[in-house]
Every structure is written in structure tokens, then in C-alpha cells.
MARTORRO-36928 format. One record per residue: residue in three letters; chain; x, y, z of N, C-alpha, C in turn. Coordinates in Angstrom, 1 decimal, decimal comma. Example, Ala and Ser with C-alpha at 12.3 -4.5 7.8 and 13.67 -1.06 7.14 Angstrom:
+-----+----+--------+--------+--------+--------+--------+--------+--------+--------+--------+
|  aa | ch |    npx |    npy |    npz |   capx |   capy |   capz |    cpx |    cpy |    cpz |
+-----+----+--------+--------+--------+--------+--------+--------+--------+--------+--------+
| ALA |  A |   13,2 |   -5,7 |    7,8 |   12,3 |   -4,5 |    7,8 |   13,2 |   -3,3 |    7,8 |
| SER |  A |   12,8 |   -2,2 |    7,1 |   13,7 |   -1,1 |    7,1 |   12,9 |    0,0 |    7,9 |
+-----+----+--------+--------+--------+--------+--------+--------+--------+--------+--------+
//
This chain:
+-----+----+--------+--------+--------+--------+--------+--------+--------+--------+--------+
|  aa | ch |    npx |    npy |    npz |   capx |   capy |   capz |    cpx |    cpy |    cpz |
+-----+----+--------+--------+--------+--------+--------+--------+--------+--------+--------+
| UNK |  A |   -3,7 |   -9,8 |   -4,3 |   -3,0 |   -8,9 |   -5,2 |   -1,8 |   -8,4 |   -4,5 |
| UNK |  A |   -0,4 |   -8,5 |   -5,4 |    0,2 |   -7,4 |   -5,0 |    0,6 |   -6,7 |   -5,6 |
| UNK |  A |    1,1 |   -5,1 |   -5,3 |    1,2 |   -4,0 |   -6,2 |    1,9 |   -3,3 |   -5,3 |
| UNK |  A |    2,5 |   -1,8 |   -6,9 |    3,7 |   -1,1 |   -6,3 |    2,6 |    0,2 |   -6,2 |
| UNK |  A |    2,7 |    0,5 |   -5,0 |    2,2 |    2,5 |   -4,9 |    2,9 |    3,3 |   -6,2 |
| UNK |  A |    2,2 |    3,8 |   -6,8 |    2,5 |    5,0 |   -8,1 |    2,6 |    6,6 |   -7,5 |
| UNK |  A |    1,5 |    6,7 |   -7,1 |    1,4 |    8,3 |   -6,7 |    0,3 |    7,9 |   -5,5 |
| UNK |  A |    0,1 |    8,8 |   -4,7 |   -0,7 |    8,9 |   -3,2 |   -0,8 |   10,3 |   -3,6 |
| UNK |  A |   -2,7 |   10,9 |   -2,9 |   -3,1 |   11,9 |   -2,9 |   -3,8 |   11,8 |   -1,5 |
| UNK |  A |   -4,6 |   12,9 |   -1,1 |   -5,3 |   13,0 |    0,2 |   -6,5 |   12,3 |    0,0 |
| UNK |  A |   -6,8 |   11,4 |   -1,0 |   -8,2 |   10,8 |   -0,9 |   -7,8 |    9,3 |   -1,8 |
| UNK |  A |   -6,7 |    8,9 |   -2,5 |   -6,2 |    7,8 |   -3,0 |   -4,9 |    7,5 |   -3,4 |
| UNK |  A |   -4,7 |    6,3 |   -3,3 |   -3,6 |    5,5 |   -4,0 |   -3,4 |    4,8 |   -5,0 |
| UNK |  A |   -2,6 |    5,1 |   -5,7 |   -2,6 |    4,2 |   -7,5 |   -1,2 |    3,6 |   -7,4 |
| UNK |  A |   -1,8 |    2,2 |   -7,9 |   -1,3 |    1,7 |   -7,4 |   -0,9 |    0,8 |   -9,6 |
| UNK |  A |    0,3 |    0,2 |   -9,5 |    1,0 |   -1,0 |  -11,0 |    0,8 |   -2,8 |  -10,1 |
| UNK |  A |   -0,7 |   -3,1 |  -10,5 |   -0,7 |   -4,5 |  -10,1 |    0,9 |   -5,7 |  -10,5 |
| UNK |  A |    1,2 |   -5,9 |   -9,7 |    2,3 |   -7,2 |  -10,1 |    2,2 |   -8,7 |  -10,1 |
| UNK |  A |    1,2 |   -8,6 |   -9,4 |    1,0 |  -10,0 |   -8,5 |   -0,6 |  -10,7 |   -8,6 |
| UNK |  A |   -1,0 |  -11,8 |   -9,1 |   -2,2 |  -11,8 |   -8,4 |   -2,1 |  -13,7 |   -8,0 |
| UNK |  A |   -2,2 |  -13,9 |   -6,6 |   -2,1 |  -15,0 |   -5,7 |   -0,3 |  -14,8 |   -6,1 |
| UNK |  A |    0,1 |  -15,9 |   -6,4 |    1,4 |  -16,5 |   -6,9 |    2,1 |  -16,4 |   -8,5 |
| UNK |  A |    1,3 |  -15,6 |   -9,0 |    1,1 |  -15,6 |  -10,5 |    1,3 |  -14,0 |  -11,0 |
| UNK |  A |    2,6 |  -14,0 |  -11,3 |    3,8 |  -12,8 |  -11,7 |    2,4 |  -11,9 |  -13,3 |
| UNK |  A |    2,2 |  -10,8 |  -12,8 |    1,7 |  -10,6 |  -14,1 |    2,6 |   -9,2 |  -14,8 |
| UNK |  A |    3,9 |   -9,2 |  -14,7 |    4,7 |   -8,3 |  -15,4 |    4,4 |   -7,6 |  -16,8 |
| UNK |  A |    4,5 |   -6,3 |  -16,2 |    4,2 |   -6,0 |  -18,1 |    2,9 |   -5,5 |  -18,8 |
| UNK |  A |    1,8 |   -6,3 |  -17,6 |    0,5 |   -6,7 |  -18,4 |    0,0 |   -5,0 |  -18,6 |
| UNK |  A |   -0,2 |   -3,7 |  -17,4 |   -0,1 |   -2,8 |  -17,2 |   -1,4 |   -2,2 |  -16,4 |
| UNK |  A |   -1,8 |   -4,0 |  -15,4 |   -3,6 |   -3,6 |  -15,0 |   -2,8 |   -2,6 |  -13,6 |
| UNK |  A |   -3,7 |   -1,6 |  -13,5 |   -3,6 |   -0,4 |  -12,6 |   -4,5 |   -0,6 |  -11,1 |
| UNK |  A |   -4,8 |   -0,2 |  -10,3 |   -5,7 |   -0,3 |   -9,2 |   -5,6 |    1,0 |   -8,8 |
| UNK |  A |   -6,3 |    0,9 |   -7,6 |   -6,4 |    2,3 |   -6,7 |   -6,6 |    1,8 |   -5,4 |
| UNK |  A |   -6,2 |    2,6 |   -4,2 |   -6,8 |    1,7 |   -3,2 |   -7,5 |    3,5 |   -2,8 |
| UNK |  A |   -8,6 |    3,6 |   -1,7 |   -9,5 |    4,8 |   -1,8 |   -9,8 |    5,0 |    0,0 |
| UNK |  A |   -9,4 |    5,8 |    0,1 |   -9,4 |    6,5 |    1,6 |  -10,5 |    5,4 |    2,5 |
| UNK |  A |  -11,3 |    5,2 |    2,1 |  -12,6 |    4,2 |    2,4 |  -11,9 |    3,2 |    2,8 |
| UNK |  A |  -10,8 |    2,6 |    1,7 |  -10,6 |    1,2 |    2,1 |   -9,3 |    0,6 |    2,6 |
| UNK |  A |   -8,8 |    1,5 |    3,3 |   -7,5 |    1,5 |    3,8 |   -7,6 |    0,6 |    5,2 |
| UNK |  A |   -8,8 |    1,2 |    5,9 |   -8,6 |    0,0 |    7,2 |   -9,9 |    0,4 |    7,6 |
| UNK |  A |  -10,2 |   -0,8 |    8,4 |  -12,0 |   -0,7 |    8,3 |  -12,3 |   -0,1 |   10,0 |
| UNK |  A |  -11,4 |    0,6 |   10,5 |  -12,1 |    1,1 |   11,7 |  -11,8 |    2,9 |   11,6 |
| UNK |  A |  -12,4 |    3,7 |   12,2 |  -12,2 |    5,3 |   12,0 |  -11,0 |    5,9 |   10,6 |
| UNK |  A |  -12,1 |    5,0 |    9,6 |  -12,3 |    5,4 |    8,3 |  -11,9 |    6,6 |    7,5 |
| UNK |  A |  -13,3 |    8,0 |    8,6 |  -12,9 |    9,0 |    8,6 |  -11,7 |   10,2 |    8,8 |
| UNK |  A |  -10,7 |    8,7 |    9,8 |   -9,5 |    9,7 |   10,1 |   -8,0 |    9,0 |    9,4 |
| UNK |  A |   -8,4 |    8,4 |    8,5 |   -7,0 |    7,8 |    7,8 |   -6,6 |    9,0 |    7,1 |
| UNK |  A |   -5,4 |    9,6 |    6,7 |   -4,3 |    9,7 |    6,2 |   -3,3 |    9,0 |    4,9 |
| UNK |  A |   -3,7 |    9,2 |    3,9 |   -3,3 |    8,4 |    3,1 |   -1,8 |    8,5 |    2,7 |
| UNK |  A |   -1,4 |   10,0 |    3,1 |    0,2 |   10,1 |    3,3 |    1,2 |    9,4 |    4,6 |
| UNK |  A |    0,2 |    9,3 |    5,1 |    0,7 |    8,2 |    6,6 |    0,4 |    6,6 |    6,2 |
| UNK |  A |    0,0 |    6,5 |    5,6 |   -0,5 |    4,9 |    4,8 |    0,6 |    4,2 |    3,6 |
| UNK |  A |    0,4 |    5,0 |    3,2 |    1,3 |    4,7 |    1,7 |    2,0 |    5,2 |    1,6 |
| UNK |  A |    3,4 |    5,3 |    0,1 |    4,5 |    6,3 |   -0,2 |    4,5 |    5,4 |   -1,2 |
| UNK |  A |    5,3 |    6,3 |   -2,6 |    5,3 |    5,8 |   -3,6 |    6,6 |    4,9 |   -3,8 |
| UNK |  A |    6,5 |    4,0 |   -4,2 |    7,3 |    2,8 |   -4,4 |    6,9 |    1,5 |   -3,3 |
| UNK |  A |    5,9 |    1,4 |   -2,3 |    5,5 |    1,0 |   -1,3 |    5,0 |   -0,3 |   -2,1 |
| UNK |  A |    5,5 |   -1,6 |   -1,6 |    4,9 |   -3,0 |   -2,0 |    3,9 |   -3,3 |   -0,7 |
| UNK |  A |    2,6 |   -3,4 |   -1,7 |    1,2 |   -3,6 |   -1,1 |    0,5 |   -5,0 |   -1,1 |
| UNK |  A |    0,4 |   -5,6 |   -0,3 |   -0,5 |   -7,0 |   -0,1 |   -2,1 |   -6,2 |   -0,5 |
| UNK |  A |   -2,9 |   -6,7 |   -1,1 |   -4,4 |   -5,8 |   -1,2 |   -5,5 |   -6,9 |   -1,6 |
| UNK |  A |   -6,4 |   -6,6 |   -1,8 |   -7,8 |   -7,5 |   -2,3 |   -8,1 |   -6,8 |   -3,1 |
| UNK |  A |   -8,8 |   -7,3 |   -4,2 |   -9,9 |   -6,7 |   -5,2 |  -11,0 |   -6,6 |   -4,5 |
| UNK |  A |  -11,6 |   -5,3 |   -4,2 |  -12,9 |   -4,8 |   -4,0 |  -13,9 |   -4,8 |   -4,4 |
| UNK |  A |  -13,9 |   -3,9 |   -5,9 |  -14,5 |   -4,1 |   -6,8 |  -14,2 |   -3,8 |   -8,0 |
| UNK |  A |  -14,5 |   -3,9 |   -9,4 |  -14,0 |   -3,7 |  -10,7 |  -14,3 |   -2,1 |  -10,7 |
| UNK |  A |  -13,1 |   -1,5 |  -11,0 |  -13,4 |   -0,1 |  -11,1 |  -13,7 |    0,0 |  -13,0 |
| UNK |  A |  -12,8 |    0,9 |  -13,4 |  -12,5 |    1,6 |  -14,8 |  -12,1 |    0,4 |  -15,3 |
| UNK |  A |  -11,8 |    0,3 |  -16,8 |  -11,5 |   -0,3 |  -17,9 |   -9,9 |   -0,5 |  -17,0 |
| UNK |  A |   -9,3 |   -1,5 |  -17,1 |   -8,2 |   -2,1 |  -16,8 |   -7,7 |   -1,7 |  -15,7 |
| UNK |  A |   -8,7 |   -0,9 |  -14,7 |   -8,2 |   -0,6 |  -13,1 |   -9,3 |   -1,3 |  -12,3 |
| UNK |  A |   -8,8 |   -1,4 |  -10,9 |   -9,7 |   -2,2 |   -9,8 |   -9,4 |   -1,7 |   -8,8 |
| UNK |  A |  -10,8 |   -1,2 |   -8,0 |  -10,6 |   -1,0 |   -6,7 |   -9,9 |   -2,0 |   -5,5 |
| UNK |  A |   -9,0 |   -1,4 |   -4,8 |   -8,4 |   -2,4 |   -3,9 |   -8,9 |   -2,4 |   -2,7 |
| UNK |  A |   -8,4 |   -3,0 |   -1,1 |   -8,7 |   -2,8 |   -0,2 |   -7,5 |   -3,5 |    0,9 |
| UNK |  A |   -7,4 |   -2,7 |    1,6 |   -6,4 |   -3,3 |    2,7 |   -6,9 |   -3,0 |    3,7 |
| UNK |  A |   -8,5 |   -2,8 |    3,7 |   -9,1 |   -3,1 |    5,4 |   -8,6 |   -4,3 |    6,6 |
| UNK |  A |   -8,5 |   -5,4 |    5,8 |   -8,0 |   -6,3 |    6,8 |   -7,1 |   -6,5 |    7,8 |
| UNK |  A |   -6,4 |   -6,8 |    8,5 |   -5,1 |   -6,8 |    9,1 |   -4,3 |   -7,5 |    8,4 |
| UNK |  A |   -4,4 |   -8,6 |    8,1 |   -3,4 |   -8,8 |    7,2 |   -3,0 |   -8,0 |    5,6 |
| UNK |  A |   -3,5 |   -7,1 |    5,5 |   -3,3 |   -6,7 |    4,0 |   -2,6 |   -5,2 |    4,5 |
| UNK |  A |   -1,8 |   -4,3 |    3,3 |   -1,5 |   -3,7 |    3,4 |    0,1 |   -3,4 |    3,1 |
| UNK |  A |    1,2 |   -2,3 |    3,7 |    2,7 |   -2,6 |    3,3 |    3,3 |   -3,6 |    3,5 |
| UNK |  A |    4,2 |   -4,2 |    2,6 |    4,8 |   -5,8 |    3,2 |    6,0 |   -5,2 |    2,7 |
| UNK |  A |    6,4 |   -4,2 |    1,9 |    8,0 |   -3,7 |    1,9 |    7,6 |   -2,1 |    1,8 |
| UNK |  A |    8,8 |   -1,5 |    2,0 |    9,2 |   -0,3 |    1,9 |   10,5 |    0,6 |    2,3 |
| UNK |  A |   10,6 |    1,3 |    1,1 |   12,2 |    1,9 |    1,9 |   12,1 |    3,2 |    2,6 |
| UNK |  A |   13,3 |    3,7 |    3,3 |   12,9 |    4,7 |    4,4 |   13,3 |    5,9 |    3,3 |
| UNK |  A |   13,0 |    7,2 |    3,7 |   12,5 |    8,2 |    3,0 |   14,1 |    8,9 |    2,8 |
| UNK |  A |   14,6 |    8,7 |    4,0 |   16,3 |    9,7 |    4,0 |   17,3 |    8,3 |    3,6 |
| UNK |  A |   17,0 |    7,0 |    4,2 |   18,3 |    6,6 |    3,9 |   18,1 |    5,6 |    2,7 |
| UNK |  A |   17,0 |    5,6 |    2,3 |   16,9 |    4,4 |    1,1 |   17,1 |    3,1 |    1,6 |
| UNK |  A |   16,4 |    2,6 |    2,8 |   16,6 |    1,2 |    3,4 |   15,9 |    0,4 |    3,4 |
| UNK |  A |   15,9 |   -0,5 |    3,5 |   14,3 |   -1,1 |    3,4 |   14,1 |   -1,2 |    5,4 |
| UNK |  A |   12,4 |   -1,2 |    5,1 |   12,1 |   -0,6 |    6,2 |   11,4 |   -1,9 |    7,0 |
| UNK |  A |   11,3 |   -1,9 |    8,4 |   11,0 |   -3,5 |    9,2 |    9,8 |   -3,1 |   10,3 |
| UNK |  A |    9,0 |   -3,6 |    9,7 |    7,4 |   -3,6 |   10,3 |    7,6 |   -3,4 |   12,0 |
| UNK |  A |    6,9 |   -2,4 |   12,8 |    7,1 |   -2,5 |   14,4 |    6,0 |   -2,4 |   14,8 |
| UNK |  A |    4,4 |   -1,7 |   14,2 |    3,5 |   -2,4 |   15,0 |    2,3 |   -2,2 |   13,1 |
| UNK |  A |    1,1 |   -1,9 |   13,7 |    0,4 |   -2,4 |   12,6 |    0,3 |   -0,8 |   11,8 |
| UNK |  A |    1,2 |    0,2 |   12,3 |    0,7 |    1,6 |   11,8 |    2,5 |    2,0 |   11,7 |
| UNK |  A |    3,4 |    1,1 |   11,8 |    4,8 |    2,1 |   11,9 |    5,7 |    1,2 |   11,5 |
| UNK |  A |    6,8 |    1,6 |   11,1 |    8,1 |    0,8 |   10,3 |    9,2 |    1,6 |   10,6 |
| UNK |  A |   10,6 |    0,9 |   11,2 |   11,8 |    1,8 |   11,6 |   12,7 |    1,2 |   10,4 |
| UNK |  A |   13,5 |    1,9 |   10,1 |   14,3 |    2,1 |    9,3 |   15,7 |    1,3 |   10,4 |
| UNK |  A |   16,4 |    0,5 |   10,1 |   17,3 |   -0,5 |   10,7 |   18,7 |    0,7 |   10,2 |
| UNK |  A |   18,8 |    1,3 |    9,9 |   20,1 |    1,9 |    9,5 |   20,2 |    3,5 |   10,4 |
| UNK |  A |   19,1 |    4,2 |   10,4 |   19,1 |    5,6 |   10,9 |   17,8 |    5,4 |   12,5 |
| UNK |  A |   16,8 |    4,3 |   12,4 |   16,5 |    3,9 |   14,0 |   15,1 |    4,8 |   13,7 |
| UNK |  A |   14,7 |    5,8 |   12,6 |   13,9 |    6,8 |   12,1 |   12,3 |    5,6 |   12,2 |
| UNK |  A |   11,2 |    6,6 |   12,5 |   10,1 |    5,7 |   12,2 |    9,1 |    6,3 |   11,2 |
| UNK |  A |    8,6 |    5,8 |   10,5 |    8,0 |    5,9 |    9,3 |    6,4 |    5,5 |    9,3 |
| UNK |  A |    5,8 |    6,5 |    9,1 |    4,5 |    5,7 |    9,6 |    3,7 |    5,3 |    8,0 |
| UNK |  A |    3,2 |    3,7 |    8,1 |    2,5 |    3,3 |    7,0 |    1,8 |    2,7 |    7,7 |
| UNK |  A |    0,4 |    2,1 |    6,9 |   -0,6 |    1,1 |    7,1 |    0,1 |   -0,5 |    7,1 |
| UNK |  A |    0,7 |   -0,8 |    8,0 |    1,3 |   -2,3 |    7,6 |    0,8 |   -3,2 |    7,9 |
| UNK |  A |    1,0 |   -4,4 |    6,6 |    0,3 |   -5,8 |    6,7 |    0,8 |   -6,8 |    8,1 |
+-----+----+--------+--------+--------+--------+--------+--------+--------+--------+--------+
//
């Protein structure tokens, strides 16, 4: 799956599915969430979901499980899943992955911490 971050709170992320494998689903309007649980599968208890996500954040994720009527639980436990784009918060840049928890912004050198794929 991939999807745009909507809004982030201290316990989730909502997330506008775009993607599922290679297959554009524009428009369609299925929703997700990804849930403090399933952000990354080691000290669980100490994720941050404002340090994970930001809204407009393009997310690599898995379906977890079927949540609500036209939403689905996600999950970016794995190492490979999680931010695969993002722009920097002051300069509007897109932002370039530096380890698996941080992204520098190539224009102002600023580091930004997200959950990265």
C-alpha cells in the first residue's frame, strides 16, 4: 500500500490510500490509519508518532487488518515499510533518507526525524 499522512495524533495516523502494489487507486477515497502499535516492531511503547509521521508524508505500509467500513489498519513494522517521500517543514523540500529514523533536508542541511522506509 501506498498512502498520503492526513492528520497525526499521539496515538495515530490517517492516512488517503493511493496505491495498492502498482495499481493507482485515485479518487476511490479508501482511508487507513497506521496505530502507535504498528509503527515499528521493537520498543513499541516508546514511538512518537509526531517523530514518525507529518502530514503530507508518502508512506510505503501493509494492510494489517480490516478496520471500519472503507478504512484499514496499516503497519510499517518492517524495515522496509514506512516514509519514502517527504518535504522539510521550513523550506518545503523534499527530504533524503540518512538513517532508518532521520531525513536532512538538501537545501537548509536541517534534520527531520521520521520513521523511514
Amino acid at each position: 500500500i501506498t498512502c498520503r499522512v492526513t492528520k497525526v495524533n499521539p496515538r495515530i495516523a490517517f492516512c488517503d490510500i493511493l496505491c495498492v502494489g502498482s495499481k493507482s487507486i485515485p479518487g476511490v477515497g479508501f482511508k487507513g490509519s497506521i496505530r502507535k502499535e504498528n509503527v515499528r516492531s521493537f520498543e513499541v511503547d516508546r514511538v512518537d508518532m509526531h517523530a514518525s509521521f507529518r502530514p503530507g508524508d508518502i508512506v510505503r505500509a501493509v494492510v494489517a487488518s480490516l478496520g471500519s467500513a472503507r478504512s484499514y489498519d496499516l503497519s510499517t513494522a518492517e524495515t522496509h515499510l514506512g516514509v519514502v517521500s517527504a518535504l522539510g517543514i521550513s523550506s518545503n523540500e523534499p527530504l533524503v533518507a540518512v538513517s532508518h529514523d532521520t531525513m536532512r533536508c538538501p537545501a537548509t542541511g536541517q534534520l527531520e526525524p521520521r520513521k523511514v522506509a
